[in-house]
PDB file of N, CA, C and O in Angstrom:
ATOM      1  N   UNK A   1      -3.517  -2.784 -15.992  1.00  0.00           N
ATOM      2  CA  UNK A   1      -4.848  -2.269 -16.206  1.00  0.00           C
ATOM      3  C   UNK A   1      -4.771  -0.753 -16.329  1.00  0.00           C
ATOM      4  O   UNK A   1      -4.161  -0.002 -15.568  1.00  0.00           O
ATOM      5  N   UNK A   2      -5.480  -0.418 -17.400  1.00  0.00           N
ATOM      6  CA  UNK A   2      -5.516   1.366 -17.419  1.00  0.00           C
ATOM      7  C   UNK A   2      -6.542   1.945 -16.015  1.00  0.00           C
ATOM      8  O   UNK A   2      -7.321   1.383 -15.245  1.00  0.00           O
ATOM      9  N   UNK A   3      -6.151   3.065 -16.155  1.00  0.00           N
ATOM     10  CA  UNK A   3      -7.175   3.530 -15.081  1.00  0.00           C
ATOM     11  C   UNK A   3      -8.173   4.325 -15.199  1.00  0.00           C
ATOM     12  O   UNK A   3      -8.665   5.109 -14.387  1.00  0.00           O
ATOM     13  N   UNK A   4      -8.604   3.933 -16.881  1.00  0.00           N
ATOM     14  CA  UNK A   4     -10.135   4.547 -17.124  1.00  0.00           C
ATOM     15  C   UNK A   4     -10.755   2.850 -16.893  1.00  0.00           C
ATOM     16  O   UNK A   4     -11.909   2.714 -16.486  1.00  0.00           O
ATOM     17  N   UNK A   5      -9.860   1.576 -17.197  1.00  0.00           N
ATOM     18  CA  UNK A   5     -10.656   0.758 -16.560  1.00  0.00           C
ATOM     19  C   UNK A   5     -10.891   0.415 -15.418  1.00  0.00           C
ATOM     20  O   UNK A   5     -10.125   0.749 -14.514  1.00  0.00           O
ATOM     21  N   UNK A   6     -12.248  -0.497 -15.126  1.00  0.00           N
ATOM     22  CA  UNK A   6     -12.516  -0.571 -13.635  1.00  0.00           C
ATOM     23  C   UNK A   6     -12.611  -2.139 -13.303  1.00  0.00           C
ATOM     24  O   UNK A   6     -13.386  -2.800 -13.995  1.00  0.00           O
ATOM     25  N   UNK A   7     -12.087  -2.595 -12.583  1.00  0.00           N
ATOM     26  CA  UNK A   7     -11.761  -4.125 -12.173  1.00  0.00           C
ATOM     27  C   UNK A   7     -13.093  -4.605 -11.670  1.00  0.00           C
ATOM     28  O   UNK A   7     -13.591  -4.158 -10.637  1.00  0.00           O
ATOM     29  N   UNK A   8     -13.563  -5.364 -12.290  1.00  0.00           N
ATOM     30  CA  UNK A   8     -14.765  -6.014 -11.538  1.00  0.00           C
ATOM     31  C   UNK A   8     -14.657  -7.618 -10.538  1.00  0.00           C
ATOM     32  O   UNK A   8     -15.360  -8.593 -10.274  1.00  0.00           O
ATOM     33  N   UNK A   9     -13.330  -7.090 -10.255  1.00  0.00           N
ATOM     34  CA  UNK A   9     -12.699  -8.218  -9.130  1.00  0.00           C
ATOM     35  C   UNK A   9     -12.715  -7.381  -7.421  1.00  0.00           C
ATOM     36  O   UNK A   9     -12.613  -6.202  -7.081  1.00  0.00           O
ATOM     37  N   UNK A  10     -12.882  -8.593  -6.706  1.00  0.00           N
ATOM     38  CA  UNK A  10     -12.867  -7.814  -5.599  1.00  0.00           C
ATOM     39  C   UNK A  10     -11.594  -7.339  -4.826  1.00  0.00           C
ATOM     40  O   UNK A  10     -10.585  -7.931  -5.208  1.00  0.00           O
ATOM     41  N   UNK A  11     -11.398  -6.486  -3.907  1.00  0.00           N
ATOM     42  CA  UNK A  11     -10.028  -6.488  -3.290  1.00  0.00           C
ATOM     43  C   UNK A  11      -9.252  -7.402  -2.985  1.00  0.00           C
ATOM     44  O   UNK A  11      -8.067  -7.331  -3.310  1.00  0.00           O
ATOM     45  N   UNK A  12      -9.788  -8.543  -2.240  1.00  0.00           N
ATOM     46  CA  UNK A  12      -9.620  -9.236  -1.510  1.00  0.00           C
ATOM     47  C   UNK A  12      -8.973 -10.372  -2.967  1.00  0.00           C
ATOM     48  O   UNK A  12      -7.883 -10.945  -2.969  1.00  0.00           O
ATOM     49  N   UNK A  13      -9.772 -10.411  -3.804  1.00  0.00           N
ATOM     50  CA  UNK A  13      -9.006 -11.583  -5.080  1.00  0.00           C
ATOM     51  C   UNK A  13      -7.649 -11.050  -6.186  1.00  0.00           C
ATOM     52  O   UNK A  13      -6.767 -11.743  -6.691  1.00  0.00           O
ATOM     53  N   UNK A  14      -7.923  -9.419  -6.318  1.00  0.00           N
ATOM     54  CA  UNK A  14      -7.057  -8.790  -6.490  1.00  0.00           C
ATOM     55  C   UNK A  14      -5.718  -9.160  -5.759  1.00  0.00           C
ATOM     56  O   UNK A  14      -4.704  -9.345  -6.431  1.00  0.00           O
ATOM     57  N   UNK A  15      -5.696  -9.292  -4.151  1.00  0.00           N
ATOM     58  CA  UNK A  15      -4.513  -9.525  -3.295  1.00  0.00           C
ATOM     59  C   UNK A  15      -4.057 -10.548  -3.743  1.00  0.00           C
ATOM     60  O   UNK A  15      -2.856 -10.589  -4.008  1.00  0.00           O
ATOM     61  N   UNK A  16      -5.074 -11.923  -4.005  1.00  0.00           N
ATOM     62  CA  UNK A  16      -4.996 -13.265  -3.833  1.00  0.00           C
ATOM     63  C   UNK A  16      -4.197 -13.462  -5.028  1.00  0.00           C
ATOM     64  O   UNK A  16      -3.322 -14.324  -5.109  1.00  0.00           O
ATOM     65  N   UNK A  17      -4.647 -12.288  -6.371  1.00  0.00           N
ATOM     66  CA  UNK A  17      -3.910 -12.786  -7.713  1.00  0.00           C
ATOM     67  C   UNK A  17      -2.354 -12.402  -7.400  1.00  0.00           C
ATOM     68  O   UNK A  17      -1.429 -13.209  -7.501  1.00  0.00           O
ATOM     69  N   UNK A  18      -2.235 -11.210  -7.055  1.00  0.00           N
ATOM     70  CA  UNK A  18      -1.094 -10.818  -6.718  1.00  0.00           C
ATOM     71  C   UNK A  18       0.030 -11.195  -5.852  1.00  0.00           C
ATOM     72  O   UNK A  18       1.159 -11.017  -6.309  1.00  0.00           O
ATOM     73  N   UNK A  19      -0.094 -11.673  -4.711  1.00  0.00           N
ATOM     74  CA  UNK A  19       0.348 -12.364  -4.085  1.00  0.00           C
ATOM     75  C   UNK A  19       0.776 -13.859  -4.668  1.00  0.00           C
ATOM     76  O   UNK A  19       1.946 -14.174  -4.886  1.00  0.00           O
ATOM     77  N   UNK A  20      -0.471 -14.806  -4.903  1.00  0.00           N
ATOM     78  CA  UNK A  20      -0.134 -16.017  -6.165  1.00  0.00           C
ATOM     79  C   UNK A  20       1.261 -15.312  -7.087  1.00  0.00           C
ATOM     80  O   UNK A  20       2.474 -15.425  -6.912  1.00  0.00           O
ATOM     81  N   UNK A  21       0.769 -14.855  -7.714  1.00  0.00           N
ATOM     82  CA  UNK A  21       1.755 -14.575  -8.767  1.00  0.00           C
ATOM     83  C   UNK A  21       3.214 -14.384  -8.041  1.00  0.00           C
ATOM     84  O   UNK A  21       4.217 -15.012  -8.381  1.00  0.00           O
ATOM     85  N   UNK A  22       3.167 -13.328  -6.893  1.00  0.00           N
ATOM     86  CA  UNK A  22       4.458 -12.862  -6.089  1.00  0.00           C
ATOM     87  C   UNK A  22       5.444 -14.227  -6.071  1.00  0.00           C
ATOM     88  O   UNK A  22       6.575 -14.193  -6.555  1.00  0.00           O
ATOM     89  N   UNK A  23       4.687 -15.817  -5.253  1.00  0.00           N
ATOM     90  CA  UNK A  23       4.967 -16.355  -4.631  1.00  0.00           C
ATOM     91  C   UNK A  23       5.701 -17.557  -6.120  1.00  0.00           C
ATOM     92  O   UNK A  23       6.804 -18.102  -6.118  1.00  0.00           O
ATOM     93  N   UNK A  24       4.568 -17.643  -7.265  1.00  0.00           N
ATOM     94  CA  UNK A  24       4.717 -18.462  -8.345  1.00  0.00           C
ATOM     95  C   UNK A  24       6.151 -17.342  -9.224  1.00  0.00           C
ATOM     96  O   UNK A  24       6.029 -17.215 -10.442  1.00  0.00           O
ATOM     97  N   UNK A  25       6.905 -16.906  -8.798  1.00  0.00           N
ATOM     98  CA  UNK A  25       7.706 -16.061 -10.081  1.00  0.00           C
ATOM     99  C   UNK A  25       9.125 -16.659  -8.908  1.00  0.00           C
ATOM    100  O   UNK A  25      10.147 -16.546  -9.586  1.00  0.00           O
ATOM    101  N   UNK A  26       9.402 -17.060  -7.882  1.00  0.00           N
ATOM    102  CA  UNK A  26       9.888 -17.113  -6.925  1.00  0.00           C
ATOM    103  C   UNK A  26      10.041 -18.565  -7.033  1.00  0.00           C
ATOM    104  O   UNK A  26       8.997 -19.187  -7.231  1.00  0.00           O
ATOM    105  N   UNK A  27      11.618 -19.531  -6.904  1.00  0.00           N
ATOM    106  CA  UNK A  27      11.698 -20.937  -6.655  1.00  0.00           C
ATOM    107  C   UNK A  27      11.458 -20.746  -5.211  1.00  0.00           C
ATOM    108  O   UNK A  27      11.458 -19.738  -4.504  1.00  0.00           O
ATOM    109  N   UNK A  28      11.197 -22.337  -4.909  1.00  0.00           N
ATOM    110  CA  UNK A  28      10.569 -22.042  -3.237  1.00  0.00           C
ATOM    111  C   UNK A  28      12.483 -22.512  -2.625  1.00  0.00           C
ATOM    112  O   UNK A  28      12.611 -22.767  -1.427  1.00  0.00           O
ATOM    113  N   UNK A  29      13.324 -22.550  -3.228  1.00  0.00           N
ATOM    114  CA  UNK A  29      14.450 -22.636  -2.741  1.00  0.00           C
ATOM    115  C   UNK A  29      15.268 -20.766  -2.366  1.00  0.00           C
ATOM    116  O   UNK A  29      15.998 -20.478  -1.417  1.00  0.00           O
ATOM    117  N   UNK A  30      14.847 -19.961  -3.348  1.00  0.00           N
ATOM    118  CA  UNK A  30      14.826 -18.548  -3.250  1.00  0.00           C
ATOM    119  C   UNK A  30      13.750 -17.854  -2.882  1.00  0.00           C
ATOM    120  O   UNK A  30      13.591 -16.671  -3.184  1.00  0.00           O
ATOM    121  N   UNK A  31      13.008 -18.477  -2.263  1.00  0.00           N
ATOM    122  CA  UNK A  31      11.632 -17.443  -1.751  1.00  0.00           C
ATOM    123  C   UNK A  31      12.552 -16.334  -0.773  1.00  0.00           C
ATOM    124  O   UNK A  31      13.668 -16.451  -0.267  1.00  0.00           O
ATOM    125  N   UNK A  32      11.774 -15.466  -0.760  1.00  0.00           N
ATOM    126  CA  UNK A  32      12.559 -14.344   0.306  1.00  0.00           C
ATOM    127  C   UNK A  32      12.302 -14.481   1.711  1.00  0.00           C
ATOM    128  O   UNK A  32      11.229 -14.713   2.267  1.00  0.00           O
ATOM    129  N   UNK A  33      13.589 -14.282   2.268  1.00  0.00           N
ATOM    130  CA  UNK A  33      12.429 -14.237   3.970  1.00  0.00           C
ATOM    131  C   UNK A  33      11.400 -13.461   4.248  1.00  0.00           C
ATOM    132  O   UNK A  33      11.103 -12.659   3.363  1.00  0.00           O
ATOM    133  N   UNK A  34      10.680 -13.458   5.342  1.00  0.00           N
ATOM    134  CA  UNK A  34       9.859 -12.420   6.131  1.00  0.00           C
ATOM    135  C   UNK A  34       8.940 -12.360   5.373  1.00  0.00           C
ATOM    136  O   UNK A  34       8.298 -11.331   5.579  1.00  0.00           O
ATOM    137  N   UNK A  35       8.442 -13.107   4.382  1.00  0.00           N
ATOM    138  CA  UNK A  35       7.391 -12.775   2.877  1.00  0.00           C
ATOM    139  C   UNK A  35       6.397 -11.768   3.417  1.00  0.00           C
ATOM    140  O   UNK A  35       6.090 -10.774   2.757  1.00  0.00           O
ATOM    141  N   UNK A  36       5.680 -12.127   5.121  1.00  0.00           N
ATOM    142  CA  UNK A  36       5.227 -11.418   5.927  1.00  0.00           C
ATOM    143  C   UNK A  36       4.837 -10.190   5.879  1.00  0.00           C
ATOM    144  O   UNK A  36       3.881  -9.526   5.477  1.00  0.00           O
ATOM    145  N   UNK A  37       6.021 -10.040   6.494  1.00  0.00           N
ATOM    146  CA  UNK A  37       6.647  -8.868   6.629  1.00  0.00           C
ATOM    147  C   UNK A  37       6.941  -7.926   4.947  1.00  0.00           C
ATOM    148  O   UNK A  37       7.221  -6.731   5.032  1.00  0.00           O
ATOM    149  N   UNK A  38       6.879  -8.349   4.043  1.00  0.00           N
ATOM    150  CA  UNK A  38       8.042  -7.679   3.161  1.00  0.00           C
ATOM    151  C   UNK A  38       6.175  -7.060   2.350  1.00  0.00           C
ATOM    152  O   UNK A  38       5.898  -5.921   1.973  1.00  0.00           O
ATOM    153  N   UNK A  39       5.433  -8.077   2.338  1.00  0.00           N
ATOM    154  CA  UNK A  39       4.388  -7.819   1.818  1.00  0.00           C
ATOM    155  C   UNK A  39       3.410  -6.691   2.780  1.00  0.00           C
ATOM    156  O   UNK A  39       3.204  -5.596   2.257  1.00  0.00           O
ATOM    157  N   UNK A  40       3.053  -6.849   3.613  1.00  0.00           N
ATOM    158  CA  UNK A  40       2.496  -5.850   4.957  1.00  0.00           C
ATOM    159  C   UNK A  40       2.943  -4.507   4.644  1.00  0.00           C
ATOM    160  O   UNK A  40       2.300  -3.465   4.515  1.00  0.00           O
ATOM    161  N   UNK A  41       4.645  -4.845   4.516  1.00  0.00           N
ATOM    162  CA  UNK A  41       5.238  -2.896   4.580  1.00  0.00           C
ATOM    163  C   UNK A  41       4.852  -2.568   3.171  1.00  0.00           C
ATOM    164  O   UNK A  41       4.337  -1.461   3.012  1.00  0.00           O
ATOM    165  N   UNK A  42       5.050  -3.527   1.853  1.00  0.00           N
ATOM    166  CA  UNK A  42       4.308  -2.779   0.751  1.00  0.00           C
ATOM    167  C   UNK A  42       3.078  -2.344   0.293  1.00  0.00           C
ATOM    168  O   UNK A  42       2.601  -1.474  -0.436  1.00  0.00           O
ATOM    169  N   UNK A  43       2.628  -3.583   1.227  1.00  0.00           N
ATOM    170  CA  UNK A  43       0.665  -3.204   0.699  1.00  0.00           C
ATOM    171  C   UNK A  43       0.363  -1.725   1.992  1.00  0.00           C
ATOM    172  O   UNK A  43      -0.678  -1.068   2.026  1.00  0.00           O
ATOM    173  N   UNK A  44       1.328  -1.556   2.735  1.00  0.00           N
ATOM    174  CA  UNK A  44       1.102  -0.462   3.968  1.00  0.00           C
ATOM    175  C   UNK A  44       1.390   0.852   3.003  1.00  0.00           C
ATOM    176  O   UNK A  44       0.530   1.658   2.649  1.00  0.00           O
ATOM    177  N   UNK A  45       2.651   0.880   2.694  1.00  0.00           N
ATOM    178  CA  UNK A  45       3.350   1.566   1.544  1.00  0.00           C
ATOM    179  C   UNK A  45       2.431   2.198   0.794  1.00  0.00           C
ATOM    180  O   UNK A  45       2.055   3.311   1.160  1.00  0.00           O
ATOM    181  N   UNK A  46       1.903   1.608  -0.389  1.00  0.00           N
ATOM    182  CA  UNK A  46       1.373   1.959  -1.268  1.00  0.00           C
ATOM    183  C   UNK A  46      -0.018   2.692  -1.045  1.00  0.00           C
ATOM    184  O   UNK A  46      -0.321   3.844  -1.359  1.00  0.00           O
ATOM    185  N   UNK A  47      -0.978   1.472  -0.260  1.00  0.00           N
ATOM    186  CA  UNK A  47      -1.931   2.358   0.752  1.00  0.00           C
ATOM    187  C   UNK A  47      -1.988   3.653   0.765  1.00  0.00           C
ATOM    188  O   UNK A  47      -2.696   4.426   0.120  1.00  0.00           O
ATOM    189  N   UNK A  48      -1.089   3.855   1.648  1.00  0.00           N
ATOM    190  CA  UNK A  48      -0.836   5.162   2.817  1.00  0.00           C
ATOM    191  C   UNK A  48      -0.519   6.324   1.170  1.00  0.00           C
ATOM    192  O   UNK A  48      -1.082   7.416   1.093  1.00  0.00           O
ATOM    193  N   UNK A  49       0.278   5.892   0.215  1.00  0.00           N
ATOM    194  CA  UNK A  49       0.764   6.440  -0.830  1.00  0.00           C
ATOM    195  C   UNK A  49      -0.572   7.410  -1.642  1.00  0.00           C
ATOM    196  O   UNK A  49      -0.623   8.634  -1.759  1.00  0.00           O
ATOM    197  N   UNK A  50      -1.421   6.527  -2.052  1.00  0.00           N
ATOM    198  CA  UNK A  50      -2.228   6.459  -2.934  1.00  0.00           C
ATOM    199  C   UNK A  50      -3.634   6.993  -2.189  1.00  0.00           C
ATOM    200  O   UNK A  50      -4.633   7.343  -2.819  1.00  0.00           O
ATOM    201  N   UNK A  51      -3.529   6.989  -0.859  1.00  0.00           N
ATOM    202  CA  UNK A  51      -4.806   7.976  -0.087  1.00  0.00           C
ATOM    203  C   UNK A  51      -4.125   9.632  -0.142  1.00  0.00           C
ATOM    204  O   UNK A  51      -4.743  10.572  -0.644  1.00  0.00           O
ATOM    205  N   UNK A  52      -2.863   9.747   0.423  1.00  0.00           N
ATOM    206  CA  UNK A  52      -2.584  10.538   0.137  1.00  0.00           C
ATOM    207  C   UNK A  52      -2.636  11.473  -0.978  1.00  0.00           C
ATOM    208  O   UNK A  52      -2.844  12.679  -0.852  1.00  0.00           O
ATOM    209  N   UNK A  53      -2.385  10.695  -2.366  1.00  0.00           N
ATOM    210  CA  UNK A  53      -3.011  11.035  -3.565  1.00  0.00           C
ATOM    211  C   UNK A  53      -4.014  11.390  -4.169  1.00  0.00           C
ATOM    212  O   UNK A  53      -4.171  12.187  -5.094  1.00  0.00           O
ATOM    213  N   UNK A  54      -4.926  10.549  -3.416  1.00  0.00           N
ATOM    214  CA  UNK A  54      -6.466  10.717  -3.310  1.00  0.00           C
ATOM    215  C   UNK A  54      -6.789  12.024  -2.699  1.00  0.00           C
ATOM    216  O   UNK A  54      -7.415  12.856  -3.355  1.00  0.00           O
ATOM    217  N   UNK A  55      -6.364  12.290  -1.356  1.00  0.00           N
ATOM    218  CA  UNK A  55      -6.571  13.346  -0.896  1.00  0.00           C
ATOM    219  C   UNK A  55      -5.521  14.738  -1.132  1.00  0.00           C
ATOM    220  O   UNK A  55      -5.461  15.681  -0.344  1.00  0.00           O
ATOM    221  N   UNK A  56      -5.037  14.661  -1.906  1.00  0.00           N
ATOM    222  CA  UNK A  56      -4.408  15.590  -2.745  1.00  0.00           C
ATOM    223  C   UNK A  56      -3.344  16.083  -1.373  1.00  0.00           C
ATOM    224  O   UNK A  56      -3.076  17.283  -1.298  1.00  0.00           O
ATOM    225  N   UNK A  57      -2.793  15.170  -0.369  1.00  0.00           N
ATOM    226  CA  UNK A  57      -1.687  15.209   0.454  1.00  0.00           C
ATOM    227  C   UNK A  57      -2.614  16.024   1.222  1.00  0.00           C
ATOM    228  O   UNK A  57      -2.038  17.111   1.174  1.00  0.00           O
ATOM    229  N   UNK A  58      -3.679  16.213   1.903  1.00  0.00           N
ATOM    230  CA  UNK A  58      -4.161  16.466   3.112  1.00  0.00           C
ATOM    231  C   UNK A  58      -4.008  15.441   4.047  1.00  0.00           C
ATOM    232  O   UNK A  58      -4.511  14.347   3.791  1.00  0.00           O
ATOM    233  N   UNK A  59      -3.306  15.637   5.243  1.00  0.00           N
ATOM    234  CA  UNK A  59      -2.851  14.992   6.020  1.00  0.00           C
ATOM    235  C   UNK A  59      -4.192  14.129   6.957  1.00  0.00           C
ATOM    236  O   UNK A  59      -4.401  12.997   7.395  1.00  0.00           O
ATOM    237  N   UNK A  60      -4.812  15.326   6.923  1.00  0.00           N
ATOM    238  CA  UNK A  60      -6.065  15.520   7.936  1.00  0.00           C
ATOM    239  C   UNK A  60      -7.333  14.516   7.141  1.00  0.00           C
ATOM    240  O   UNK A  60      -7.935  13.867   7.996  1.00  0.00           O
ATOM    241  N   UNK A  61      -7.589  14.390   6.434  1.00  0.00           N
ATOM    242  CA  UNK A  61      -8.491  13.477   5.581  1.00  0.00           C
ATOM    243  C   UNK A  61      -8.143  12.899   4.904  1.00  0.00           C
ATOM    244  O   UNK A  61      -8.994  12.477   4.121  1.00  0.00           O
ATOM    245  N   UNK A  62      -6.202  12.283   4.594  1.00  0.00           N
ATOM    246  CA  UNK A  62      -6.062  10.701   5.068  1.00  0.00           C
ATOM    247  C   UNK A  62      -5.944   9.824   5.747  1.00  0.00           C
ATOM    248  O   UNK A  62      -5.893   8.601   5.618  1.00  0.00           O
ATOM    249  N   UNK A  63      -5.880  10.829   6.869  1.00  0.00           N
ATOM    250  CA  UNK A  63      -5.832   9.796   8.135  1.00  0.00           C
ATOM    251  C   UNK A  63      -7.491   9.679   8.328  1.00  0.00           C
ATOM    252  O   UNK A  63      -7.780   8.600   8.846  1.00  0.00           O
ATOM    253  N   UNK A  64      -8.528  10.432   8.070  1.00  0.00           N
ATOM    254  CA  UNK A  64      -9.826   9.633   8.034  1.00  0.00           C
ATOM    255  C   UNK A  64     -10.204   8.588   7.225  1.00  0.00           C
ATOM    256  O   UNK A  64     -10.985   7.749   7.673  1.00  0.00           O
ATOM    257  N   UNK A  65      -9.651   8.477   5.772  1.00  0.00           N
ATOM    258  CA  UNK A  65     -10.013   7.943   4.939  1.00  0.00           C
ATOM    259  C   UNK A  65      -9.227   6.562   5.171  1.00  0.00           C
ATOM    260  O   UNK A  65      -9.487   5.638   4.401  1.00  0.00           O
ATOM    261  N   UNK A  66      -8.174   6.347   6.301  1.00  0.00           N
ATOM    262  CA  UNK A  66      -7.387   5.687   6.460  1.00  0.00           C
ATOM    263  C   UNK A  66      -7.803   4.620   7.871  1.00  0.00           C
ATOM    264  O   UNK A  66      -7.503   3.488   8.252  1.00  0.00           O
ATOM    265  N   UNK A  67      -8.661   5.750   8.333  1.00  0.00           N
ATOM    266  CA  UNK A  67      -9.491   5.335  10.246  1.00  0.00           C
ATOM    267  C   UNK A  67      -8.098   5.390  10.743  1.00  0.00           C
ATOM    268  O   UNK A  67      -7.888   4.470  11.534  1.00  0.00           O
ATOM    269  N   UNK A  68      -6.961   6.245  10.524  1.00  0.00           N
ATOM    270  CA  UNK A  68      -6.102   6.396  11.541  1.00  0.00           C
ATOM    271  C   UNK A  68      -5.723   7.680  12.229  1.00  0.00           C
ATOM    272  O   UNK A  68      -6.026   8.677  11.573  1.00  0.00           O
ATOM    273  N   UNK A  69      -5.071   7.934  13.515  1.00  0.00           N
ATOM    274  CA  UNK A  69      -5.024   8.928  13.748  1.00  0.00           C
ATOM    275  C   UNK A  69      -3.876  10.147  13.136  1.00  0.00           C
ATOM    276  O   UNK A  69      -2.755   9.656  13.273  1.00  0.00           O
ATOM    277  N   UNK A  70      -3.790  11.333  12.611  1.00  0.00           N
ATOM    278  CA  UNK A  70      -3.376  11.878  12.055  1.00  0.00           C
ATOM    279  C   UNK A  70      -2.125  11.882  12.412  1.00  0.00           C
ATOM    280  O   UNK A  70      -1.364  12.061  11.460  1.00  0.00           O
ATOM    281  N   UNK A  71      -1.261  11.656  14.167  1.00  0.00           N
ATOM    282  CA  UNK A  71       0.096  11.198  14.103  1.00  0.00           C
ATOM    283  C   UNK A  71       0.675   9.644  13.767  1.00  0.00           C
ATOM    284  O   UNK A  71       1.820   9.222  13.603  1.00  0.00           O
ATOM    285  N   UNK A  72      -0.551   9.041  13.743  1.00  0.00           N
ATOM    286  CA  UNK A  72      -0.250   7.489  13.228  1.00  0.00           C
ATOM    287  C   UNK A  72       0.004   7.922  11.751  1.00  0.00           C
ATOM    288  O   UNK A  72       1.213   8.044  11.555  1.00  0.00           O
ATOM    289  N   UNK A  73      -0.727   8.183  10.688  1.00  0.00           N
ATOM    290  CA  UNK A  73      -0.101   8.888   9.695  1.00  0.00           C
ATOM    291  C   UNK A  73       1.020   9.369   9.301  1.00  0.00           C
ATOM    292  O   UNK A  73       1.639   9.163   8.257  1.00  0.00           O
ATOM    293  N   UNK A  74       1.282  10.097  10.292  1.00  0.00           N
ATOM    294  CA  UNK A  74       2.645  10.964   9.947  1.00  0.00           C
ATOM    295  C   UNK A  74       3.754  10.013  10.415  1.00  0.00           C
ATOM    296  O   UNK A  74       4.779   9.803   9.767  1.00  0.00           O
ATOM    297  N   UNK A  75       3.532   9.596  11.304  1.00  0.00           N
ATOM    298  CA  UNK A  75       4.838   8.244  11.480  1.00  0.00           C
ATOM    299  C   UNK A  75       4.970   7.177  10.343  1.00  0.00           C
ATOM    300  O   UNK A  75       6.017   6.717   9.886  1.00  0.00           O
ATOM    301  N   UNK A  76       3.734   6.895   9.999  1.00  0.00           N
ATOM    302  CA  UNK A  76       3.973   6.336   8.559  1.00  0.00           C
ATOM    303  C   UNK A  76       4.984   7.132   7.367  1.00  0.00           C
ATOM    304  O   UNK A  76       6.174   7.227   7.069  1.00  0.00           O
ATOM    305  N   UNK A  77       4.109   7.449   7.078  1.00  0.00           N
ATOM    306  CA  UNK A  77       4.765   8.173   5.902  1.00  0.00           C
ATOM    307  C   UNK A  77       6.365   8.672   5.918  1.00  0.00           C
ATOM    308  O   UNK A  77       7.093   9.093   5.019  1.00  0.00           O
ATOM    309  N   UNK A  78       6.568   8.447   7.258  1.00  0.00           N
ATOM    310  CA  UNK A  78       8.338   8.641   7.669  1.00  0.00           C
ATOM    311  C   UNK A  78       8.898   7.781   7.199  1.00  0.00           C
ATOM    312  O   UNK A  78       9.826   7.738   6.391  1.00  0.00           O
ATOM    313  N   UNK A  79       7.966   6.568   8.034  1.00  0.00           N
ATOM    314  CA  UNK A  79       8.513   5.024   8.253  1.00  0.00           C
ATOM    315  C   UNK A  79       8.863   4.777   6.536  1.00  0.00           C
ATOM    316  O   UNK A  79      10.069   4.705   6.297  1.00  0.00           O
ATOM    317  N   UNK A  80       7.961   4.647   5.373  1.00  0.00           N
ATOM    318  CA  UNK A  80       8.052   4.367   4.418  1.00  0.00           C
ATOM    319  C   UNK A  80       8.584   5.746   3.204  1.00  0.00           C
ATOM    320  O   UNK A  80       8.421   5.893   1.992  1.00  0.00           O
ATOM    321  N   UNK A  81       9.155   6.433   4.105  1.00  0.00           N
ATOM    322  CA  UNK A  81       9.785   8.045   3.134  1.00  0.00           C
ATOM    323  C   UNK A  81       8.941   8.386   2.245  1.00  0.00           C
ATOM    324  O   UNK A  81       9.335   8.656   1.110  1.00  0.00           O
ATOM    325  N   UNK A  82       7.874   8.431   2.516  1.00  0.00           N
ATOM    326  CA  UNK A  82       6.699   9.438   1.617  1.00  0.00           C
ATOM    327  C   UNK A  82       6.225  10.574   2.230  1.00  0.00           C
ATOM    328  O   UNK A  82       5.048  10.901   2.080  1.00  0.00           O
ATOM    329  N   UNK A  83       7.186  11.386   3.076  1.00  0.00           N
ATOM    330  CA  UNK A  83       6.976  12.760   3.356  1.00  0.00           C
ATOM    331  C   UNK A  83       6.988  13.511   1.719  1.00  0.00           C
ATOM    332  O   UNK A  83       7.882  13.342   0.889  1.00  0.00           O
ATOM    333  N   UNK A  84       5.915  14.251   1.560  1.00  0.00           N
ATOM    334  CA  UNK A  84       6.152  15.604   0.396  1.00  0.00           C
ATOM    335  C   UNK A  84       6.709  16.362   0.794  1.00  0.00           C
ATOM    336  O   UNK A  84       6.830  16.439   2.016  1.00  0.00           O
ATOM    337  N   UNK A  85       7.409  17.429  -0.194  1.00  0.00           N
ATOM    338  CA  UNK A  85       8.037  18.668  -0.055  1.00  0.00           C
ATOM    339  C   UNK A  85       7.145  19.733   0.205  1.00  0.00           C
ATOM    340  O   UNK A  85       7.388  20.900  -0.103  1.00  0.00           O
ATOM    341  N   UNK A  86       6.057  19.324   0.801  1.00  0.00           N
ATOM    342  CA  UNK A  86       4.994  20.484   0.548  1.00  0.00           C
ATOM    343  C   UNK A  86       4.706  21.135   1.891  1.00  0.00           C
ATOM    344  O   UNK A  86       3.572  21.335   2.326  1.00  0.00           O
ATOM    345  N   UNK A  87       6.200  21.546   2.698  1.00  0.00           N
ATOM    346  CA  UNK A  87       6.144  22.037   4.147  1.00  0.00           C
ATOM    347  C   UNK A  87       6.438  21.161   4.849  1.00  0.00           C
ATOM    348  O   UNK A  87       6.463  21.329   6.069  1.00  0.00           O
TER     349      UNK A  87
END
């Protein structure tokens, strides 16, 4: 999808397509472990990625935009190596 377009799907079916699809591209003899897990740290990932973006890497008003606290933040962004070079 471009991103002058706008999805008139909700979040929540967005996940559902995505995930479907994750699980249908996958024999269920090669599914991956932890699917859990592997999905959580990416949808956490990208999240945390893309507020940051949003907030043009203010630390301080993604962790609002996030409802987390600003060192919960920063442990993220370790956890998943999306520290910027920006100090």
């Amino acid at each position: 999808m471009k991103s002058s377009q706008v999805s008139t799907k909700n979040l929540h079916e967005l996940v559902d397509e995505v995930v479907a699809n994750y699980l249908q591209a996958h024999e269920k003899a090669a599914l991956p472990q932890n699917v859990y897990r592997l999905i959580m740290s990416e949808v956490e990932k990208t999240l945390v990625r893309q507020v940051m973006r949003y907030t043009l890497d203010n630390q301080l008003q993604a962790a609002k935009v996030l409802g987390i606290s600003r060192n919960t933040l920063a442990r993220k962004l370790r956890e998943h190596n999306l520290i910027s070079g920006k100090g």
